[in-house]
C-alpha positions as CSV (number, residue, x, y, z in Angstrom):
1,X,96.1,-161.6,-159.7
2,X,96.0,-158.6,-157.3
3,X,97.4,-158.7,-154.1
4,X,93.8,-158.1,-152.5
5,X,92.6,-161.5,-154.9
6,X,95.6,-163.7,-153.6
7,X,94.8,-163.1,-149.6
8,X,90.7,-163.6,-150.3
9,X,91.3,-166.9,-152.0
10,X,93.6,-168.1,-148.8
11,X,90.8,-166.7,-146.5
12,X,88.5,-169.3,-148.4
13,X,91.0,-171.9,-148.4
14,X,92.0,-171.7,-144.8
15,X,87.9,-171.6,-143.9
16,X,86.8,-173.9,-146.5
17,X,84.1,-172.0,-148.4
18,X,84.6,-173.2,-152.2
19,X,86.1,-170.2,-154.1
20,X,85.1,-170.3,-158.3
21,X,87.4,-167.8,-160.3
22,X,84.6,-166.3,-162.7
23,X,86.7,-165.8,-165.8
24,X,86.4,-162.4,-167.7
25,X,84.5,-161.8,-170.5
26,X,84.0,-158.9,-173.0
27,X,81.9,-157.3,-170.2
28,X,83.2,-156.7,-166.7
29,X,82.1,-159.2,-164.3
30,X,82.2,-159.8,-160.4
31,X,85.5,-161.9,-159.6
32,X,84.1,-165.3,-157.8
33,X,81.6,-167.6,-157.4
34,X,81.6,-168.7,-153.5
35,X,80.2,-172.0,-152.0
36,X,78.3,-171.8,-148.5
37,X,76.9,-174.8,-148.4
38,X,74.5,-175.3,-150.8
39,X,74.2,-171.3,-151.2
40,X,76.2,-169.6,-154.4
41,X,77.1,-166.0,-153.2
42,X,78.8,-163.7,-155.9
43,X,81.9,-161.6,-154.5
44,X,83.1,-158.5,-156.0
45,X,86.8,-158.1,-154.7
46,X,88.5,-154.4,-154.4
47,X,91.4,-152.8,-152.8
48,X,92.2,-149.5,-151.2
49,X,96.0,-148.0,-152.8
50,X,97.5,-145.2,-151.4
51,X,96.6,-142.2,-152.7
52,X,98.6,-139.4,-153.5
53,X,98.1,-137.5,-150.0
54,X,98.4,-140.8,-148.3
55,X,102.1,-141.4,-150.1
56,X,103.4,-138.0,-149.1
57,X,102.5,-138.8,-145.1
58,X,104.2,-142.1,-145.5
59,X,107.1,-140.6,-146.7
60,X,107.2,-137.6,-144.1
61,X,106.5,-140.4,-141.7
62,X,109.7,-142.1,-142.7
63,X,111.7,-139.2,-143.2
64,X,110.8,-137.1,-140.2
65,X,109.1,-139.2,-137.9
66,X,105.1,-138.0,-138.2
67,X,103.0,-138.0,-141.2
68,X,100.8,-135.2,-143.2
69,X,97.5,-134.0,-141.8
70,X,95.0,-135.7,-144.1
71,X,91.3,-134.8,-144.8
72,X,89.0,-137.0,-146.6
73,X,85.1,-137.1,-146.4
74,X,84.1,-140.6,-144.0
75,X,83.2,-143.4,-146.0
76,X,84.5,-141.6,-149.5
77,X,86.4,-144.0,-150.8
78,X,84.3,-146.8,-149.7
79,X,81.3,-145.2,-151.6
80,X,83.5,-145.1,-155.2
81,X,83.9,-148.5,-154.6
82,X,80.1,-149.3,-154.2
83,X,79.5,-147.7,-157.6
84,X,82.2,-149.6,-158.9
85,X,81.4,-152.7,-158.1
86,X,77.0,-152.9,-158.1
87,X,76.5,-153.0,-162.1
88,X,78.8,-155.9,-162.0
89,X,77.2,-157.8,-159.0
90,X,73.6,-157.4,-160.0
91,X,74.5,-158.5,-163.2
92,X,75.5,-161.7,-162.3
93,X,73.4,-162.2,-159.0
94,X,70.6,-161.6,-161.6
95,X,68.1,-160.9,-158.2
96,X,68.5,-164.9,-157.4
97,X,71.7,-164.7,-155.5
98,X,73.5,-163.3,-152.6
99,X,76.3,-160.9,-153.2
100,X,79.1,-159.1,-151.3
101,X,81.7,-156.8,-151.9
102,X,85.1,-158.0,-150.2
103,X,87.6,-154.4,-150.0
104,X,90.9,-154.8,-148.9
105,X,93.0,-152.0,-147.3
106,X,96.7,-153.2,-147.8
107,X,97.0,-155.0,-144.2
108,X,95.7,-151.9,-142.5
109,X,93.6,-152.7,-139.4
110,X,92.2,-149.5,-139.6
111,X,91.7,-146.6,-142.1
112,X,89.0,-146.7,-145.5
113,X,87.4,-150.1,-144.4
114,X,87.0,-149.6,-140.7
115,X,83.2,-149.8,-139.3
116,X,82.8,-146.2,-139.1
117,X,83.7,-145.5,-142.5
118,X,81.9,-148.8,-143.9
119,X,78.7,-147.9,-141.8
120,X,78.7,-143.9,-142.8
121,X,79.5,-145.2,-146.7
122,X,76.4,-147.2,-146.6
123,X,73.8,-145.5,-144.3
124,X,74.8,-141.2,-145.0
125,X,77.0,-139.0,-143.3
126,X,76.0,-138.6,-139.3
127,X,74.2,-135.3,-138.5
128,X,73.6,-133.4,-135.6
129,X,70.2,-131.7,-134.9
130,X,70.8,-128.3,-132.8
131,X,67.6,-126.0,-131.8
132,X,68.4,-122.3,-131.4
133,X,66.0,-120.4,-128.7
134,X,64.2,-117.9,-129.6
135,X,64.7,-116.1,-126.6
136,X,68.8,-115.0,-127.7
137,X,70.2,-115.0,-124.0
138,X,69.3,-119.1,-123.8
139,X,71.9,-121.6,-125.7
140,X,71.3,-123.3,-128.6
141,X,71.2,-126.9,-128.2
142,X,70.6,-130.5,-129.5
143,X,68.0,-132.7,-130.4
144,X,69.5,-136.0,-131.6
145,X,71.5,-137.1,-135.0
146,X,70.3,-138.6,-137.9
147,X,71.7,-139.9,-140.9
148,X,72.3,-137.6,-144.0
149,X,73.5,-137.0,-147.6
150,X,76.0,-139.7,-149.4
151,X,73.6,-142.5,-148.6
152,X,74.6,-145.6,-150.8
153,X,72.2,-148.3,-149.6
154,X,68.3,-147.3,-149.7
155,X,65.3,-149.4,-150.3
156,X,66.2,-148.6,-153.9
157,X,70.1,-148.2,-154.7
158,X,72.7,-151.0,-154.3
159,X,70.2,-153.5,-153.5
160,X,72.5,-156.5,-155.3
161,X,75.2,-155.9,-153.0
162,X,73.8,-158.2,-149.7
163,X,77.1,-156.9,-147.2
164,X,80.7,-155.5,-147.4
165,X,83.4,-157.3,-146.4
166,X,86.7,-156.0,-144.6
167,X,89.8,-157.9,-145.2
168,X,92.7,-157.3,-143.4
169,X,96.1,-158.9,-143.1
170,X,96.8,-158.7,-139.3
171,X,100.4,-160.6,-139.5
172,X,102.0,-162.8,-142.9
173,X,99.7,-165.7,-142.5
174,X,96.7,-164.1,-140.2
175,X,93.8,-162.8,-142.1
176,X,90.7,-160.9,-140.9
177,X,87.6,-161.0,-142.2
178,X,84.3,-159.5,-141.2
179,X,80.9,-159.3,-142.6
180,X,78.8,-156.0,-142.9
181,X,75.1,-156.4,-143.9
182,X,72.9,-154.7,-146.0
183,X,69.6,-154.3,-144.3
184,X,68.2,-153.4,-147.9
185,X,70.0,-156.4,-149.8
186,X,67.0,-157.4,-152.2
187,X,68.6,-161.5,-151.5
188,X,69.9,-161.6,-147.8
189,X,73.0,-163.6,-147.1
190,X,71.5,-166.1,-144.3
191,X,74.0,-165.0,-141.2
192,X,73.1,-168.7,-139.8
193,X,75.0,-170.2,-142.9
194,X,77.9,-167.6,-143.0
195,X,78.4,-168.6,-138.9
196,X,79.4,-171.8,-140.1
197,X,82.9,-171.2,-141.7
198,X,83.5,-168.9,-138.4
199,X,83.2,-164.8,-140.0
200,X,82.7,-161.8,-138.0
201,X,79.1,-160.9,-138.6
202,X,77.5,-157.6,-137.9
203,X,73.8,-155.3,-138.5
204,X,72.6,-152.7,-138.0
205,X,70.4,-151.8,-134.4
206,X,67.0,-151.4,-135.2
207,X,66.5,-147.4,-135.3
208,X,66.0,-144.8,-132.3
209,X,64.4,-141.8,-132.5
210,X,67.3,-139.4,-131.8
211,X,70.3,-140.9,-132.7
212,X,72.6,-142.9,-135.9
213,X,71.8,-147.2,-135.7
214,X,75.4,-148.4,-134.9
215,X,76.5,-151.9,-135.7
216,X,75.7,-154.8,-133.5
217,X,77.4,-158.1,-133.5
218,X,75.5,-161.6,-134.4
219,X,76.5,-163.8,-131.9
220,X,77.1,-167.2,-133.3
């Protein structure tokens, strides 16, 4: 059992939402069968090891006192994961169930799973629109943001997958959990049902003209 596997079955534990180990077969499947209520949700649980860049900033961290300057695309890592994990979930959801994908970033409270990177993972890279003047002595300047390439969730890819959860281990026995949903999930997970057992919910705004939806909290 991972590490990531151990800490998601003590979330459900500790918030009472039945937790079904889904035993493996010849064929990759998701890893658990979840309980809320009278609703089955499938869960696809992943987590987030340090890469090879990551290592050598922990250990200049250690040694010296400040870490490597690191470069990775927003929402990378997150997006491997998606394509990891969707076969597996629609398989099993079958287009009758709810499904999430629980990742888990080692107890960091920030880093691959935060709502940036989830929110950029899912809905595209952020853009920003500038308009150059024809008349060269004027600035160029600009006209809004949008959404662009490395889209995962669309009206027609990743559908199965309903949200993303973060995990995080804040202390040794305080876990975090929060609930990202997909606004293209072809089953929705009911947020009035997942308010009962006291997760972190969010959505996305409805979309402006101008700028990138951010994620808005559902109040309880």
């Amino acid at each position: 059992m991972t590490q990531s596997e151990e800490l998601f079955e003590q979330f459900c534990n500790e918030t009472g939402i039945d937790c079904l180990k889904i035993e493996e077969g010849d064929e990759k499947s998701p890893d658990y069968e979840l309980k809320f209520g009278d609703i089955t949700v499938i869960a696809e649980v992943k987590e987030f090891d340090r890469n090879d860049a990551e290592k050598a900033s922990d250990k200049s961290l250690k040694e010296r006192g400040y870490g490597e300057a690191l470069g990775n695309t927003p929402g990378d890592r997150i997006r491997k994961k998606i394509n990891s994990a969707s076969p597996q979930i629609k398989k099993r959801t079958k287009g009758i169930n709810p499904g999430i994908l629980v990742l888990f970033d080692r107890g960091m409270v920030a880093g691959h799973i935060d709502p940036y990177n989830i929110r950029v993972a899912m809905c595209g890279l952020e853009q920003v629109h500038i308009s150059v003047p024809h008349d060269p002595s004027e600035a160029p300047y600009t006209t809004g943001m949008s959404y662009g390439p490395k889209r995962k969730m669309t009206e027609t890819a990743n559908t199965s997958i309903s949200a993303i959860g973060a995990l995080f281990a804040i202390g040794p026995k305080e876990l975090k959990f929060s609930l990202y949903h997909n606004k293209y999930a072809s089953v929705p997970l009911d947020p009035d049902v997942v308010s009962k057992y006291g997760i972190t919910q969010y959505i996305l705004e409805e979309d402006i003209d101008g700028r990138t939806s951010g994620w808005e909290k559902i109040e309880p």
